[in-house]
Structure formats: C-alpha cells, structure tokens
DRENVO-210000 format. One record per residue (C-alpha): x negated, y, z; residue number from 1. Coordinates in steps of 0.05 Angstrom, whole numbers, always signed. Each point is the difference from the previous one (the first is absolute). Example, Ala and Ser with C-alpha at 12.3 -4.5 7.8 and 13.67 -1.06 7.14 Angstrom:
<pts>
-246	-90	+156	1
-27	+69	-13	2
</pts>
This chain:
<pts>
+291	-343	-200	1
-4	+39	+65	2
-48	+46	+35	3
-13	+14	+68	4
-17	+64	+5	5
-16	+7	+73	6
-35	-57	+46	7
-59	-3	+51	8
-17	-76	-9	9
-68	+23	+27	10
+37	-3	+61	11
-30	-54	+48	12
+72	-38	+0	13
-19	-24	-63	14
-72	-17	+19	15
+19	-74	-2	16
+30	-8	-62	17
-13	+52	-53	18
-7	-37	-57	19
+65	-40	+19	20
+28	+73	+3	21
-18	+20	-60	22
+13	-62	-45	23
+67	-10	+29	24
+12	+71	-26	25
-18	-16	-70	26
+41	-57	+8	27
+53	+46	+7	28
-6	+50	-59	29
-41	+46	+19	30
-55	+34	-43	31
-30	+44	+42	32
-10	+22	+75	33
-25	+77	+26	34
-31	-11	+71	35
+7	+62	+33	36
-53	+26	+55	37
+16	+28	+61	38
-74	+14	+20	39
-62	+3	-21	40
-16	-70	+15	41
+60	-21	-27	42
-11	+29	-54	43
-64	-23	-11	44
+39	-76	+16	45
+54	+17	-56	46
-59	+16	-53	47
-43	-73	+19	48
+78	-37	-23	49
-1	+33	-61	50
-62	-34	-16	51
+15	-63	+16	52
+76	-6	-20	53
+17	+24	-72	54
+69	+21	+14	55
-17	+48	+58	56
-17	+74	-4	57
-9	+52	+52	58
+22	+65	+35	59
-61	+30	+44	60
+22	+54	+66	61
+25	+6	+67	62
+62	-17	+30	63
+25	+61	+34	64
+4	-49	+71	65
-82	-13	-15	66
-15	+77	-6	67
-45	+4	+62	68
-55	-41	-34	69
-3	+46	-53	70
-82	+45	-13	71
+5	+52	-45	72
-45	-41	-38	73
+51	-43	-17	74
+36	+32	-54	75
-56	+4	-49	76
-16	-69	+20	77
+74	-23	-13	78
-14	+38	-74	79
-59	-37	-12	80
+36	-71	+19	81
+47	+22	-57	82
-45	+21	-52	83
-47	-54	+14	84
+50	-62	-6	85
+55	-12	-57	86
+44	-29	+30	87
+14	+58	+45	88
+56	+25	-32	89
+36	+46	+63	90
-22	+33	+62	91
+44	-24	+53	92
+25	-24	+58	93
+7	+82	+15	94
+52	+37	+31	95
+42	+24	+64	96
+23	-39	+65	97
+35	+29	+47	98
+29	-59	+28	99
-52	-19	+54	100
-47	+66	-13	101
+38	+59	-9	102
-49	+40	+50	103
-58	-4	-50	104
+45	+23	-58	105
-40	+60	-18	106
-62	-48	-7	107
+45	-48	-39	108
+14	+60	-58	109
-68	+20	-3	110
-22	-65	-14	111
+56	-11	-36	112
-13	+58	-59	113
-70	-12	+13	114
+13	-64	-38	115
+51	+20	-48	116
-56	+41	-33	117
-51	-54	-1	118
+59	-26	-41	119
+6	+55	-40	120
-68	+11	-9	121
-14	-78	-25	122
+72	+4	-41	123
+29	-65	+38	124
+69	-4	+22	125
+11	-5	+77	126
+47	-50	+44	127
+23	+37	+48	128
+26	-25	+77	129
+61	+47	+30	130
+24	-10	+63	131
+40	+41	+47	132
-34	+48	-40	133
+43	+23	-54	134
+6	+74	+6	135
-76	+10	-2	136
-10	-49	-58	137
+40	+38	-39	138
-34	+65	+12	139
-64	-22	-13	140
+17	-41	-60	141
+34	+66	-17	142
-61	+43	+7	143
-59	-48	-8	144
+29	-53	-51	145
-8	+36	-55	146
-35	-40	-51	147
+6	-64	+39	148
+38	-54	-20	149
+18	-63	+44	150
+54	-42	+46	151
+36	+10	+62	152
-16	-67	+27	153
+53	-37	+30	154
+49	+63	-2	155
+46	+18	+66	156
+17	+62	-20	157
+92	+16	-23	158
+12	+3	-70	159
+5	+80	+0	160
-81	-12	+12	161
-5	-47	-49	162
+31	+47	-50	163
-47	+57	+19	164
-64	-54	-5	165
+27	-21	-71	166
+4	+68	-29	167
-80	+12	+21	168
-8	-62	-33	169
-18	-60	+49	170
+17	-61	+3	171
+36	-42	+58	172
-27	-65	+33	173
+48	-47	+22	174
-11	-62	+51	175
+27	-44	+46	176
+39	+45	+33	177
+55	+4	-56	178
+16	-77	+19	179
+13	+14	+68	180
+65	+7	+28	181
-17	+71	+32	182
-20	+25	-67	183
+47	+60	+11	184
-13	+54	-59	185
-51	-42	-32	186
+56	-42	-48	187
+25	+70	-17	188
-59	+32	-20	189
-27	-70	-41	190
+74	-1	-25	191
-6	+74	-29	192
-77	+17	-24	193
-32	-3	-72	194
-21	-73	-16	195
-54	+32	-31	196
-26	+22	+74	197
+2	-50	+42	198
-56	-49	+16	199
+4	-68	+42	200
-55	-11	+60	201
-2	-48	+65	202
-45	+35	+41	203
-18	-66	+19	204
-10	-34	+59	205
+53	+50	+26	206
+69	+4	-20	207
+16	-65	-29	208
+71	-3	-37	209
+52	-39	+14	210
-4	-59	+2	211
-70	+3	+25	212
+18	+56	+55	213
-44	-16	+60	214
-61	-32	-31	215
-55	+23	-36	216
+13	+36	-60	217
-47	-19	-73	218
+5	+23	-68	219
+53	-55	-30	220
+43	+28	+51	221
+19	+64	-42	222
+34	-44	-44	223
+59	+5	+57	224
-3	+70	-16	225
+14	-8	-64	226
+56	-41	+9	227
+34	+54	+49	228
-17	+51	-51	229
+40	-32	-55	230
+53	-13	+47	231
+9	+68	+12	232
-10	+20	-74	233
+44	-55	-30	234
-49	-23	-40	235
-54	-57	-15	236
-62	-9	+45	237
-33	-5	-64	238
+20	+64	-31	239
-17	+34	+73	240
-66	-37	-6	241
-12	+26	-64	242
+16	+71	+11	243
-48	+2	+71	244
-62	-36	-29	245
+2	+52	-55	246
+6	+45	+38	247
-60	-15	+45	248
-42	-10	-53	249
+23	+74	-21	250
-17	+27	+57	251
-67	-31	+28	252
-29	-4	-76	253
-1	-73	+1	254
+8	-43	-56	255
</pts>
C-alpha cells in the first residue's frame, strides 16, 4: 500500500486520460492520493476529483509562483473550501520561491504566514514548497509555525536543515529527485532521518523518477521512490511502504 501524498492531476496534462491515471495507480498499490492546489482554481479543480475518484483527497492554497492572483478575499474563501468539503484534508500548495521570483519575496512571506494561520486556525497540516528559499523558511516556520503541523514538500534543503525541521516536528517529502543521478545531499539526508518522518509524493506531472525521467510524471510512479528509498535504507519496499502510508494517514487524519 502506498500514498501519494503530493500530485496536481487537475493539471491539464492529464486532461486526456484521468481515469487511466488514476486506475493505473490503483493498479499499483496505492490507497490514496492528496491533490494539492496551487490556486484558487486549482483548488477548486483538486476538490471536483475528490468527488468523483474515491482514492483522491485535497490540499486547497496558492503556490507561492501564483501569488499575484491572490484578493484578500481569498483566504476566508480558501477556509470555507476546507470546512465545506471532507475530503479537504490540508491547505497547500503554499510556500516560498525564490528561484524565478525572488523580487516579490516580501509578498511571498506575507502570503505565505497569511496561510499558515488559515492552517492554524482550521487545525490542518500544511505542504509546504521551499525553494532557493531556505533561510526565510526557517524563520518563519520558526516564528509563525507554532501550532502548525505539516511537510516540506519535495525537500532540497542539507541534512543539518533537516535535523533542525525534525526537532520542530515536520515531516519530509521525498520525490523523484532522490532517483536522479544529481541527487547530491538528498541520499544522505533519506539515508539518515526518522522513518517515522518521512512521507513519499510525485508532484506529478513534474519530476518523474527514474526510469520515467523526462515524461510525465502520475501517481504509480512513486512506487520508484520507494524502491530508491529502500535501497538506501537496506530494507524492503514493503516495510518502507508500510512505514510512509502510516504515516500519511497520521498526519492528514485519514483513515
């Protein structure tokens, strides 16, 4: 059993084949899917699969590279998408990107917290998008994560972070990336961390593993995370599927 615990198959790259999508990754052991948003209209997109696929659950928020779409109406309206829907069981895609947008990164943090307490607020754990951004992740997590729980979505960050993360108490997201040749401190951090805090994603359609590198990520893929996971471990895919599902279900209340 396996769980996904960050895709956007409300992306239109899967417009033609969904269902395909979906069946092929119950096919391949997994239980569940969380759909993350990374706007509003995503969002909204993520919560309309929830309803029509049984295995798929949502995040609702903004992507810190969609942040200049974002009214001041829309964090009550991203609360009442959460209350309003079961199946919303995080508020995410949220974050900092400093990558292509580091100009804007005042605007980034104050949407950033500004979501973090709609978290807090609505007691849902966050998934959390860091990059090029570490230093100001960690100070806000710091001094506005109190009382929020939640993942650092496909982590970047050097195992010193990783250490600091842990001892607040969040969990790790690990992807494609760690299959990669290139992985650089990824292995070491995977090879080092609590079992007990790590969680397995795809952020699909980007960053498909190896051996899918350079086409479009889905779900069954994370299985070839698994597999690099164990690898590093030394130990079954199944027991590293076992410990990851529980603890997603742990963490995002699901059962």
């Amino acid at each position: 059993m396996l769980i996904d615990t960050h895709a956007h198959i409300d992306d239109e790259k899967f417009e033609s084949d969904r269902d395909e999508v979906v069946a092929r990754a119950k096919e391949a052991g997994l239980i569940k899917i969380i759909n993350m948003g990374d706007s509003i209209a995503s969002s909204r997109r993520a919560i309309a699969l929830t309803e029509k696929y049984d295995i798929v659950y949502a995040g609702v928020g903004v992507h810190p590279e969609m942040i200049g779409e974002v009214q001041e109406s829309d964090y009550a309206l991203m609360a009442e998408l959460a209350e309003k829907h079961d199946k919303v069981v995080a508020i995410g895609e949220i974050g900092l990107d400093y990558h292509y947008t580091k100009d804007n990164s005042e605007i980034q943090k104050n949407v950033f917290i500004r979501q973090l307490d709609v978290a807090r607020q609505l007691n849902l754990p966050v998934s959390i998008h860091d990059r090029d951004a570490h230093g100001d992740l960690m100070t806000i997590l710091k001094r506005e994560g109190q009382g929020i729980r939640g993942t650092i979505h496909c982590y970047s960050g050097s195992a010193e972070m990783a250490k600091d993360l842990l001892k607040m108490g969040w969990y790790l997201g690990v992807d494609g990336p760690l299959t990669f040749k290139n992985a650089a401190k990824l292995p070491e951090v995977i090879a080092t961390i609590p079992l007990e805090r790590l969680l397995l994603e795809t952020d699909c359609p980007y960053l498909a593993p190896v051996p899918k590198r350079g086409t479009r990520n889905e779900p069954a893929y994370v299985s070839y995370v698994a597999q690099k996971v164990a690898e590093i471990r030394g130990m079954s895919v199944t027991e590293i599927s076992e410990i990851t599902t529980q603890n997603a279900l742990d963490l995002f209340g699901l059962n």
